[in-house]
Each structure stands twice: as C-alpha cells, then as structure tokens.
N, C-alpha and C positions, 0 to 999 in steps of 0.2 A: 095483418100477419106478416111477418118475416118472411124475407125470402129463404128458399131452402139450397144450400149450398153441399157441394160435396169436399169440400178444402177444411180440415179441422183450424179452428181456432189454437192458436200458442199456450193457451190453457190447456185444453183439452190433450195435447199433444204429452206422453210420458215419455221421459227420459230414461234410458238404460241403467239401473244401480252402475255398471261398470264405469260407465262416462261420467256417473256424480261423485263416486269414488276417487276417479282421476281427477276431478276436478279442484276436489278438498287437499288434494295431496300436493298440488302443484300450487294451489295457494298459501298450503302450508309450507312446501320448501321456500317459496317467494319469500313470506315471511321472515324465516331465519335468515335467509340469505341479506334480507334488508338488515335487520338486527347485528347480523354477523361485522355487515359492512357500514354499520356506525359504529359497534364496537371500535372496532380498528381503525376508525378515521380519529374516536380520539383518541385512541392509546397514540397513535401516532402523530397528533399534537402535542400530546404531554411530551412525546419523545424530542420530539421537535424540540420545543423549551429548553432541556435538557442538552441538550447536543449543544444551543446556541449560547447557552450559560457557559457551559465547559471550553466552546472555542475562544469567548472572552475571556475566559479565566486564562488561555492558551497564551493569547497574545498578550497578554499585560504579564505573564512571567517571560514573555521572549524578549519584552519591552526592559524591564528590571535588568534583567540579565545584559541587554546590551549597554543600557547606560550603565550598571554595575562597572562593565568592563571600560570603557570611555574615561570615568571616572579613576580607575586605580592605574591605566595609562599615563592621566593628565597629573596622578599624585607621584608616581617616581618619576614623570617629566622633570617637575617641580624638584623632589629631591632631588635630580641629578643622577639618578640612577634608572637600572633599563625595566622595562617590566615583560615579566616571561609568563606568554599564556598558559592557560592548566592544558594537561596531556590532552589527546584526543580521545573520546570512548568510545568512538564509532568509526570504521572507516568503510570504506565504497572501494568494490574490487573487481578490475576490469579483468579479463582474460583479452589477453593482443595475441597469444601465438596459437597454432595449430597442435596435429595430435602426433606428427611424425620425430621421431628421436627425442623420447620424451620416456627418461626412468620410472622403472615403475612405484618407487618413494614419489618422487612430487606427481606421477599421474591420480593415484590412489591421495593425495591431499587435494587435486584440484575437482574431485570425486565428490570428498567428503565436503568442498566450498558450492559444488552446485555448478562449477563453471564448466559446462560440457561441452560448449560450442567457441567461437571466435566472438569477439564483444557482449559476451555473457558478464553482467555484474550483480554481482548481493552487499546485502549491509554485513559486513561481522563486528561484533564486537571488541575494542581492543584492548585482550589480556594481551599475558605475558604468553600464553600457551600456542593464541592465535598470531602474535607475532613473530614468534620462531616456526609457525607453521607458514606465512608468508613470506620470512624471510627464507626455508627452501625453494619454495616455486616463484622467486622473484623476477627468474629472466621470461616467466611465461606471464608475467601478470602488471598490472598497475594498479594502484593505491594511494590513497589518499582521503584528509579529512574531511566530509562533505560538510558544508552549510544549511543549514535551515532553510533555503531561498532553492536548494538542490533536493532536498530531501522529496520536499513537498511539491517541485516541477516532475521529479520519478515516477511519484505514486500516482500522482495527478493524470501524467499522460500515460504513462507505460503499465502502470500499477495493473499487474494480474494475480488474481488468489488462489490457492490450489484447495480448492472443496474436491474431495472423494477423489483424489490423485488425476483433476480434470482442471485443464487452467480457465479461469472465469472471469471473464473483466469487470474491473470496480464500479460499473457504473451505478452501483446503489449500496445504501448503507444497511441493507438486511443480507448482504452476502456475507458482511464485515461480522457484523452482528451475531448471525448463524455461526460462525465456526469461530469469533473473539472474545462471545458474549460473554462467556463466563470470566474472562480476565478483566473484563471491564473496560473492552474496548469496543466501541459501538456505531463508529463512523469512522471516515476518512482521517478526519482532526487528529482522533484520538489514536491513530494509526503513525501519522506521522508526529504525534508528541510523544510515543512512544519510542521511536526507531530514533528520532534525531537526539532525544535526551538521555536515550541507552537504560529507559526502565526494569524494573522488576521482571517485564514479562517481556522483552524485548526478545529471545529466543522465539517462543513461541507468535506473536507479530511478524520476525523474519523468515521463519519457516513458512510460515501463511502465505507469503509474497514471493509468486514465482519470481527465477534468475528473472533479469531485466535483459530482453533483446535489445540493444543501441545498433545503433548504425553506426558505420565507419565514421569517422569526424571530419567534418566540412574543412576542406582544404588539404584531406589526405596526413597520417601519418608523416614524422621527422623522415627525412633520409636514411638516420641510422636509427633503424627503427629498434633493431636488439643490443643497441650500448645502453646502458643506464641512463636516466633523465639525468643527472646531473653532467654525464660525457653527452651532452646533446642526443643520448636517445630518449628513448617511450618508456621502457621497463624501469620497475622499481616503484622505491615512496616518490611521490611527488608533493607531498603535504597539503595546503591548500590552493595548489595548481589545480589538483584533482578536478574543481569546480568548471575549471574552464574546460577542461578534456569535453567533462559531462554536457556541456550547455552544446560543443560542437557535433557529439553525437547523440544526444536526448532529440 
C-alpha cells in the first residue's frame, strides 16, 4: 500500500478559470505579436529591394549626367567655342546677418524663406519669383548653387524633418516615409534625388526638411563681411562657391 501523503499531486491540484483565461490570452497576444513581427520583417525586405534598385537607378543618371556634361565641354573645346552650363534650379541659402535695422519688406521675406536665426539655410528653388525675392534680402544672406556631393553631406549630417510641427532627426527611413510616402519618396536617396534634381514634389521634400543649423565656418568670416562676395565680402550670389562656404560650416 502507498504511503498516504498530505501534499496534492500536479494532477490533482485545479487551476482558477481566471488564471486559465489569462493564460490563453497572453498566448494569444504572443501569437499576433510574432505574426505581426514577420509581417513587417518582410514587407521590410521587399522595401529594402526597392530603396536599393532606386539608389542604383540614382546613381547611373548622376553618372550619365556627369559624363553627358564632360562630353559637350570637350565638344565646343574642340569647336573652339565656350560651353555655358544650364542655369541653376536649386540654390542653398545661408542667412550671415542678425535681426537689428532690418526693414520690414526683406524681414517678412526672410520669414517666408525659413531663415529666423544667424547660419540658418534652406534649399529654394530657382524661379524668377524666388530670385527677385533674394535679390531683396541680399545684404542679409548668401547663396549659391549647391552640388550633389553638398546636398547629400546636409541631409546626411544635419538633415532634420518637421513631423506635427516637431523637428525629428533622419535617422530612419520610416520618418521619411510617414510624412513623403505619398509623393513617392521613401528614404534618404530618394530625398536627396529629389532636392538636388528640383522634382515635381520638391516643395513639398523642402518643407519636410527643417532650416539647416551650420556653424560659423572654420576660419571665421571675410573681414568685410557686409560687401558683396564679389567686393571681397560674404553677402550675395556666390554661384558654385557656395560649396565650399557649406563644407567650412556643415
């Protein structure tokens, strides 16, 4: 005969309906939440594919386009005549001066450009509309054509997005996505093939992208800082000078 114990067996022993209740439930959230999180591992590989097709497709029309240009250089060399690059469609706009003795015509434009503090820059697009809006506030600003190699050092390092009027840094391409998505811009790449090439939806792309804080530029400001660049100061076009300003405060 068995010994007689007083300790129930694991059999014997009933479990509360409430604690078997919780127990299905938390297996079943488990559940979705595993399902959820394959879901999205591979929408997020498709996406992946997709992003890295497009950044290729990026750089072989960057590629085209520079030998394009190389090329019709080396053909009017040849003719003996000069070759004149196409206009700019984008420039890069710094803000150099402060907010003291400043009319309220170019204060209310330097408003409307985003430029509210000292080394504030944005991309604008270059109409005719925007550049008689630059050429009012020229002695408070600097400008110029940025490059490809400029564009994408900005976004890269400084790049912030304005999601629900809060600035967000770029460090992922679902911030892009969430507030791009519908223009068709999905990542960083597609950010800066947008802004540099002056697309369809480029408004909306430079709106997304908070002003850019720079620092002052390594070596300090000209001496005369408020003559025009071309009278050896800071203010005004500087064309594709601009690049180098950029690399000394980026």
């Amino acid at each position: 005969m068995a010994p007689s114990t007083t300790v129930p067996s694991a059999s014997a022993i009933e479990v509360p309906e409430t604690l078997l209740k919780k127990r299905k439930q938390t297996e079943k959230a488990r559940e979705e939440r595993l399902a959820a999180a394959s879901v999205a591992r591979k929408a997020s590989k498709a996406k992946r594919k997709v992003i890295f097709k497009r950044a290729e497709s990026y750089v072989k029309e960057y590629l085209a386009k520079e030998k394009d240009e190389i090329r019709l250089k080396r053909a009017a060399r040849t003719a003996g005549d000069f070759y004149v690059p196409a206009q700019p469609k984008v420039y890069f706009v710094v803000r150099i001066r402060g907010i003291n003795e400043i009319a309220p015509k170019p204060r209310k434009i330097l408003q409307l450009l985003r430029l509210l503090q000292i080394n504030n820059g944005v991309f604008v697009k270059a109409t005719r509309a925007t550049q008689q809006m630059l050429r009012l506030v020229e002695p408070y600003i600097t400008y110029g054509e940025p490059n490809l190699k400029t564009v994408r050092e900005l976004i890269y390092k400084r790049g912030y997005g304005k999601v629900q009027k809060q600035r967000i840094p770029l460090t992922n391409n679902a911030v892009i996505e969430e507030a791009l998505g519908k223009f068709d811009i999905l990542c960083v790449e597609d950010l800066v093939h947008e802004i540099a090439t002056a697309g369809p939806n480029f408004k909306q792309a430079s709106n997304f992208l908070w002003p850019f804080k720079l620092s002052n530029p390594t070596g300090g400001w000209r001496t005369r800082k408020f003559k025009h660049f071309v009278q050896g100061g800071d203010f005004g076009d500087r064309e594709t000078n601009i690049n180098k300003l950029i690399r000394q405060m980026n």
